[in-house]
C-alpha positions in Angstrom: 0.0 0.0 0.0 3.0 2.3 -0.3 5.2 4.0 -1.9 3.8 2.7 -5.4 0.8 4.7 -5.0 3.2 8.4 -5.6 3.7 10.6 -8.2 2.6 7.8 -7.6 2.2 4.4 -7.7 3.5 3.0 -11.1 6.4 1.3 -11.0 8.3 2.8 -14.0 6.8 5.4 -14.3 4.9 7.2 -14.9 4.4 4.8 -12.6 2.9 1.6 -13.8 4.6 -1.6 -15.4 1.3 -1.6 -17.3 2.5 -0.8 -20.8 0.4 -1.9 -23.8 1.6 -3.3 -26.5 1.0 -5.4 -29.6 0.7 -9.3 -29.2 -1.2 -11.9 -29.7 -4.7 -11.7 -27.9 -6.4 -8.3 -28.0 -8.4 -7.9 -31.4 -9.2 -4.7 -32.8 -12.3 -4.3 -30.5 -10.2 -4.9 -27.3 -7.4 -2.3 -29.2 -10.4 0.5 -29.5 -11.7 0.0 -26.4 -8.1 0.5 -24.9 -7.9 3.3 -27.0 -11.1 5.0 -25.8 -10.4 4.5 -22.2 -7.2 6.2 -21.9 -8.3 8.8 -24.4 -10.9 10.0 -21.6 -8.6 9.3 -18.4 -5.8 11.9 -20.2 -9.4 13.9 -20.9 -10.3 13.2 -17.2 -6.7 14.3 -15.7 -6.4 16.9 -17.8 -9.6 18.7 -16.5 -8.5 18.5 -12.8 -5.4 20.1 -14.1 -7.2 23.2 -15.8 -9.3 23.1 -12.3 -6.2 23.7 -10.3 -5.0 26.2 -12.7 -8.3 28.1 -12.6 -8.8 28.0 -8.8 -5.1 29.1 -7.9 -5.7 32.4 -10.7 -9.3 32.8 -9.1 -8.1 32.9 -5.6 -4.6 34.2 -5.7 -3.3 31.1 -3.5 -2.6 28.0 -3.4 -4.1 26.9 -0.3 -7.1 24.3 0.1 -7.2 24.2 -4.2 -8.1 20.9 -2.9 -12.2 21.5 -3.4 -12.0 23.0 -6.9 -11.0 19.1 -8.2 -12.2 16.8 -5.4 -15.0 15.0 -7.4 -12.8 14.6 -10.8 -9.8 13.3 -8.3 -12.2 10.7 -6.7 -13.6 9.6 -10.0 -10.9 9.9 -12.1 -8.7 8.4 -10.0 -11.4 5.4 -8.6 -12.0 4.6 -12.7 -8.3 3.3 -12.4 -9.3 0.3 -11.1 -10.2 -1.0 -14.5 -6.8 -0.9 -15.0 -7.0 -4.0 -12.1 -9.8 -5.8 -14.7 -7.9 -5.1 -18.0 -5.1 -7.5 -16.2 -7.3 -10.1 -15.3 -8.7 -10.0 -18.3 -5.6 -10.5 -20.4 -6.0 -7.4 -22.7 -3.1 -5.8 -20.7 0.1 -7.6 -20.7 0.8 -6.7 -16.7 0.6 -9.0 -13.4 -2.9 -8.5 -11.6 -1.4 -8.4 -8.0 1.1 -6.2 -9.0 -1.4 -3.9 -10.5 -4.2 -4.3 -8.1 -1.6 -2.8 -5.3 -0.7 0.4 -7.1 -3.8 1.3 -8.2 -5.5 0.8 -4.7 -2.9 2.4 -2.9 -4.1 5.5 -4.7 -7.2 4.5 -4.1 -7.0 3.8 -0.6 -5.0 7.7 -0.1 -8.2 9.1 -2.1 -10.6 7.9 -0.3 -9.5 6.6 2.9 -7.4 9.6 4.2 -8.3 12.4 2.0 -12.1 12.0 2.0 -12.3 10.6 5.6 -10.3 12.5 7.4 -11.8 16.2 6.4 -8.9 17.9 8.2 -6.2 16.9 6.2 -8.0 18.1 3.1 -6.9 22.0 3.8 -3.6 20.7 3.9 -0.7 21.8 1.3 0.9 18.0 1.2 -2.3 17.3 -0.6 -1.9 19.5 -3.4 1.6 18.2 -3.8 0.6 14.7 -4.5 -2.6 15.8 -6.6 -0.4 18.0 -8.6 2.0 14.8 -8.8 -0.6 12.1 -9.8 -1.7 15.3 -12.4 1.1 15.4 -14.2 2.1 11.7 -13.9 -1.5 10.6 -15.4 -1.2 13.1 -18.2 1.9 11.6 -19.7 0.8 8.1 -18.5 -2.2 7.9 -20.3 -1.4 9.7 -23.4 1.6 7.4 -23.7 -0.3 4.6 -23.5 -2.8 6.2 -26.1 0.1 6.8 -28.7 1.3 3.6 -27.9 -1.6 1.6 -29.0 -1.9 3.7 -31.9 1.5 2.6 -32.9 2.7 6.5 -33.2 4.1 7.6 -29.6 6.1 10.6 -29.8 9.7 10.8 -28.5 8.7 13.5 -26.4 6.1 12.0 -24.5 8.2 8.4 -24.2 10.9 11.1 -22.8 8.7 12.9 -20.0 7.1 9.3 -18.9 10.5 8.3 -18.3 12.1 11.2 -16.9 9.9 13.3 -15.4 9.5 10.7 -12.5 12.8 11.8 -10.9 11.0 14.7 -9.5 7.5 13.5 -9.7 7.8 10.8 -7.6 9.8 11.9 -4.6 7.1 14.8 -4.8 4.3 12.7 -4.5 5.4 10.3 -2.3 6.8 13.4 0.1 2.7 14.8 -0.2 1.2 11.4 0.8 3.4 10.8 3.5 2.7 14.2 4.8 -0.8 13.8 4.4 -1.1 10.5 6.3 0.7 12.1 9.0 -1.5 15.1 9.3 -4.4 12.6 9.7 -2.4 10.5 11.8 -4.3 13.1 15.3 -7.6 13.0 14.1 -8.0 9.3 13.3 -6.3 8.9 17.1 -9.0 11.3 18.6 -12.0 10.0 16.5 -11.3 5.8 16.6 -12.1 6.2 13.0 -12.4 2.8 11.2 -11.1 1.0 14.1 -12.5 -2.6 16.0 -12.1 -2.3 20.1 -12.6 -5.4 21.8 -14.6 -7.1 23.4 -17.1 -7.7 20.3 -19.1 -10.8 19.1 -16.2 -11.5 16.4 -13.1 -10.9 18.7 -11.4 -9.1 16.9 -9.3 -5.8 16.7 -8.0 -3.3 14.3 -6.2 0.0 14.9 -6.6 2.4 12.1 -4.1 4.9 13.6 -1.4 1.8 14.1 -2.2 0.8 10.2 -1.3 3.9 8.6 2.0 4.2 10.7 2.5 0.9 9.0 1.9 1.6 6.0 4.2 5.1 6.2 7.0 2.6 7.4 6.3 0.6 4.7 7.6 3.6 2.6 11.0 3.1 4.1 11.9 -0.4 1.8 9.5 0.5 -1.5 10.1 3.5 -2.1 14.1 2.9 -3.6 13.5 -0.4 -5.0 10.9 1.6 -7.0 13.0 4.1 -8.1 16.4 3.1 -8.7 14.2 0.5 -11.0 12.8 3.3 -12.7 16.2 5.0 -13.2 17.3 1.1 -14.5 13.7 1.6 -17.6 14.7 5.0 -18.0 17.9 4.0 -19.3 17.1 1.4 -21.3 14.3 2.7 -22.7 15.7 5.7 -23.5 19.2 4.2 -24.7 17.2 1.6 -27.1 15.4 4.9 -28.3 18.3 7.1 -29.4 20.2 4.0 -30.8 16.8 3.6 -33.3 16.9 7.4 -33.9 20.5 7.6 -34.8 19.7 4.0 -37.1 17.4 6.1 -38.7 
């Protein structure tokens, strides 16, 4: 649940192992369908980043710029877990498990620190991992697009793998600060914790999860990204041998 989630949460990123490309299985209807979908997620990031724009030159600040894209964040960001089904459904060439635990650590900073824990949402760490997963999704997506459309620009292929190096110790830094910021309020409130004694015997913390999962930072976090340092180049190495081929 941790440090894949940042700048997010693909592994090489921008930040997902979950590269299409061409071989056998997916038809032309699986093809368009991939097609369509990430055409509206770089649609649906790219309106939470004209959001932020708009509300930081409306208000003059970029405090709480939170509100101004919480509903596109939750539903942009929750429609990611197709990504999940498109695995298990073979049309992706990526490992479920792998890609089950990025997209729901995202998922589980959406909606179960930033939505439940209302205090945290004024905070400035959020707007440093939105503006992370914003820029991250942008580039993901519309690489991906290009991708399946067999026509990916070097420039795009360039920012998905290099753009991360600052991306993702920005977003990571935002959701760890974030989960700390809750870290008070879920102590005072009990909020999705189990006390004994109950009729099922059993227990659960909340507040002693997410210092759990912030730990769990500690390991992830560079095994991700010296591996994403390894794609970058290789990916980019392979690209300017083809270009000087040409």
């Amino acid at each position: 649940m941790a440090a894949s989630g940042s700048g997010g949460s693909r592994v090489d990123n921008g930040y997902s192992s979950q590269q299409p490309r061409r071989r056998k299985g997916p038809g032309a209807l699986a093809t368009a369908y991939l097609v369509i979908y990430n055409v509206v997620m770089t649609a649906g990031w790219l309106v939470i980043a004209v959001g932020l724009v708009r509300a930081y030159l409306a208000k003059g600040s970029y405090h709480s710029l939170y509100y101004s894209i919480e509903k596109p964040l939750k539903f942009f960001q929750t429609g990611a877990l197709l990504e999940i089904l498109h695995c298990a459904f073979g049309i992706v060439p990526s490992s479920v498990v792998l890609t089950a635990f990025q997209v729901m650590s995202r998922v589980f900073l959406t909606w179960a620190v930033t939505h439940s824990v209302k205090e945290v949402q004024t905070e400035d760490s959020v707007l440093l991992f939105v503006v992370a997963w914003t820029i991250t999704e942008i580039i993901r997506y519309s690489f991906y697009t290009f991708s399946l459309l067999n026509h990916l620009p070097y420039l795009i292929k360039w920012a998905r793998y290099t753009l991360f190096i600052v991306l993702y110790p920005m977003g990571v830094s935002g959701e760890l600060l974030t989960i700390y910021a809750a870290l008070p309020f879920v102590r005072q409130s009990g909020l999705y914790s189990v006390s004994l004694p109950n009729k099922y015997n059993f227990s659960f913390d909340y507040y002693t999860f997410l210092i759990l999962v912030m730990i769990s930072y500690i390991p992830i976090f560079p095994q991700l990204y010296f591996h994403m340092l390894h794609q970058r180049r290789k990916v980019l190495s392979h690209a300017e041998e083809h270009k000087k081929s040409e």
